[in-house]
C-alpha positions, 0 to 999 in steps of 0.5 A: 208812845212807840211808833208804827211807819208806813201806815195811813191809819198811825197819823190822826190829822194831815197837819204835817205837811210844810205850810209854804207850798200851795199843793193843786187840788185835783180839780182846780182850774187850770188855766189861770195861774196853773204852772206851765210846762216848761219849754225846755232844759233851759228852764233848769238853768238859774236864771230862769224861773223854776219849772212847777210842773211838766210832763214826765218826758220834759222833765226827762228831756231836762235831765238830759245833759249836752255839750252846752248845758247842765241840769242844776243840782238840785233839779237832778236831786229832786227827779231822780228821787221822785221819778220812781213814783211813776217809773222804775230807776232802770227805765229812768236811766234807760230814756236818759241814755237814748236820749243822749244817744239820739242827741249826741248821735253817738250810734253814728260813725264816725263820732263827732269828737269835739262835740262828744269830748264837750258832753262826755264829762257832763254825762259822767257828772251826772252818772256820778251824782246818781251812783252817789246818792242813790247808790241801792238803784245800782243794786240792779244789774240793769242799771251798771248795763245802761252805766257801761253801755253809754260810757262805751258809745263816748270811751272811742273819743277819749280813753280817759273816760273808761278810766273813770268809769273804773273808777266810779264802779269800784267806789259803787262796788265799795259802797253797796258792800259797806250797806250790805255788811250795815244792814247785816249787822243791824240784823244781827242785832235784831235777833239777838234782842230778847224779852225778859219773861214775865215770870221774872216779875214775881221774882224780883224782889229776891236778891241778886238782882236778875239782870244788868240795869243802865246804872250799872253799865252807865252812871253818867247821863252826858255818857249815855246821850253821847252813845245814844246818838252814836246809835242814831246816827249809825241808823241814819247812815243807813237810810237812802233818800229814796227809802222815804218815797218808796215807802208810801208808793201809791197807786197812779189815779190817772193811768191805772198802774200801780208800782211794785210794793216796795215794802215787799221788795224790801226797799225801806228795811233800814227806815223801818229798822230804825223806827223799831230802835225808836220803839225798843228805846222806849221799852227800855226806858220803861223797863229799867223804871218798872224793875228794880223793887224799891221806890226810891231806886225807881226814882233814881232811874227816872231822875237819870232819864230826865238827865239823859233826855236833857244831855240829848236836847242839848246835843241835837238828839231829839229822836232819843229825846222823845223815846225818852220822854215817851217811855216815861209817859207809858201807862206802867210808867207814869201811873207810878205816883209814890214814885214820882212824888219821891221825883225831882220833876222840874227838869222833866217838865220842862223837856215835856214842854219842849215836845209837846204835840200841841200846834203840830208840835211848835216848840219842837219844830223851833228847837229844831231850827234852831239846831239846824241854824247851829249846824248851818255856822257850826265850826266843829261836828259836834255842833253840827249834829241834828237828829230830828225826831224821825216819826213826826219827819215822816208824818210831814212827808207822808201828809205831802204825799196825801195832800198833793196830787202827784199828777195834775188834771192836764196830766202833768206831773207836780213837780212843785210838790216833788220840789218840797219832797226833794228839800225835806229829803235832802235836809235830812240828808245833810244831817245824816251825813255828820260824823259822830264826834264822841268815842264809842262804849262798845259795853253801853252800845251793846247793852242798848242793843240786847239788855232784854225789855219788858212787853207790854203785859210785863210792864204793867205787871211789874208796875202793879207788883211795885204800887198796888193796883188803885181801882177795879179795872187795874185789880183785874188786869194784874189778876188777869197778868198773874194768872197767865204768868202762872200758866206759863210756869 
């Protein structure tokens, strides 16, 4: 069934969350085997175990490079995308800066050249890696302020570093405008997506037909899968790794602040954006089986779905694969048993097997490695495509959210959980990444986007019109349905 994101109340168990990683009870006892602080940035480094928890500060202090140390990547990746649980990135990048100011001593003068020109170009890497991974934080003006204002303390010692930073600006510059125009389009789209009336119901026996159907835009399933993951992926570039946490921003039990809504910011627009392309999918696969009049052109349309969702599974398509599956399992849908019968089901039940939600969904997450295996050794992009499905994807991250303190009873932060956030994250991030190797139909992506879908009282009318209502509680809806389509006319 279609979807809903960013809502405690849309998930029935917390047996999402990844089975590996032992999450701190608020209360457990602390003094044997609880995770030390470390001491220092030389706990980031490899050959060194890695930290499990710390206070916020430490955890700053190691991100913090010098002229004999970097912070490994990953510990990078992981703190700047959950330190926004406990403070905005601007305030993150403004401790950053003084401490590297105070380390550096870079408001002395004169500068110590050798020791700076050894820092300068670790402290650029690292601006580099924040710009591009999580390049909406510089939407705030007080994050270039910090960027600028650090590049001039170290620009005296080498002028090439003010070369760079042009450099790195002009790229940010370039991408925040593609994200804008992205988000834009996106938009556009949203709007122009229509219902067709329900009134239209009663009418569509009569010839020519009242709309379009898919078969006639696209006959092909290998086709329309192939177009289907271009809208896919077209979603998942849009989506920044800070959407996931910012989408679940709670209220700190330990020190009583609460961080801006995010949602009323508007910082998880392009998450939600494509569970509503998930919900839309599904509508519209139920509407093309529920219109056309006759139950053997019904039974074509479901036979090509089935199709369709095969030719997304073997692509890596799994987000389309269950919008497909889900709208043929809506009730309008599968109570259409003269339909059905007339149906070549055994393909179909296979694809069931593969998303059945049974064991928190263990076949789907089997074929999931699997793809992913494939994409780890793939030679080509067309191997490499994962497109989990995105609903139980942010389940998982929102029962690691609720399953595990952020903050453990001595205060420190629980940076072991922060670490399983950063890998689940970033594997999607590694998906989202692959271009799209099939050639765009610019006729199928745009009936995709606008062909009108049904409500859901227009499904059930239109599957009441197609087979007749078999009990009592089915009559009285469809009497119910036709008597407001009535109204309405």
């Amino acid at each position: 069934m279609p979807h809903t994101v960013c809502s405690g109340t849309m998930f029935t168990t917390p047996s999402g969350f990844s089975p590996h990683l032992a999450c701190a009870e608020p209360g457990e006892d602390e003094e044997e085997g609880a995770p030390q602080e470390s001491p220092g940035p030389a706990a980031c480094l490899t050959d060194s175990p890695p930290i499990t928890s710390a206070s916020l500060e430490t955890l700053i202090q190691n991100l913090v490079p010098t002229a004999d140390y970097y912070p490994e990547k990953a510990y990078v990746f992981t703190l700047l995308l959950s330190a926004r649980l406990f403070i905005p990135p601007s305030e993150l990048l403004s401790r950053v800066c003084e401490l590297c100011i105070k380390q550096q001593q870079l408001d002395q003068s004169p500068l110590d050249t050798v020791k700076v020109r050894k820092f300068g170009p670790k402290i650029l890497q690292l601006l580099t890696e924040w710009t591009e991974t999580f390049p909406s934080d510089f939407r705030d003006e007080k994050m270039v302020g910090h960027l600028k204002d650090i590049i001039r303390r170290i620009a005296p010692c080498d002028e090439a570093y003010w070369k760079t930073l042009n450099q790195m600006l002009q790229k940010l510059s370039q991408r925040l405008a593609l994200m804008s125009q992205g988000e834009e389009s996106f938009f556009k789209v949203s709007l122009n997506a229509s219902s067709i009336s329900d009134k239209l119901v009663a009418f569509k026996t009569k010839p020519p037909p009242i709309q379009k159907d898919i078969l006639s835009i696209c006959n092909d399933p290998y086709t329309l899968a192939q177009q289907l993951t271009h809208v896919e992926l077209e979603h998942l570039s849009h989506i920044g790794p800070e959407e996931f946490v910012q989408a679940f921003v709670q209220k700190d039990p330990l020190d009583g602040t609460k961080q801006p809504s995010f949602s009323e910011q508007k910082k998880t627009s392009n998450l939600e954006a494509y569970v509503r392309w998930f919900n839309r999918l599904c509508y519209l696969v139920a509407t093309e089986i529920c219109m056309p009049a006759k139950k053997k052109q019904r039974a074509s349309v479901i036979e090509f779905f089935i199709d369709v969702a095969r030719e997304c599974f073997n692509i890596g398509n799994f987000n389309s694969l269950m919008a497909i599956i889900s709208g043929m399992n809506m009730t309008p849908v599968s109570r259409l048993k003269k339909t059905w019968s007339k149906t070549k089901t055994a393909k179909y039940f296979i694809l069931e097997h593969q998303m059945d939600p049974t064991g928190n969904f263990y076949n789907y997450r089997t074929a999931l490695r699997g793809a992913a295996h494939r994409s780890q050794t793939a030679n080509s992009n067309r191997e490499r495509i994962v497109i989990p499905f995105f609903s139980l994807l942010i389940k998982d991250i929102y029962f690691l959210n609720e399953g595990c303190a952020n903050r453990l009873p001595n205060g420190h932060v629980n940076f072991e959980k922060f670490m399983e956030l950063a890998r689940q994250v970033g594997e999607f991030m590694t998906w989202k990444q692959v271009e799209c190797p099939f050639e765009e139909d610019q006729a199928i992506l745009l009936y995709l986007h606008t062909a009108p879908i049904f409500s859901e009282d227009g499904l059930y009318l239109a599957s009441y019109e197609s087979e007749s209502p078999e009990n009592q509680v089915e009559k009285d809806r469809w009497k119910a349905l036709r008597s407001n389509v009535l109204a309405k006319t």
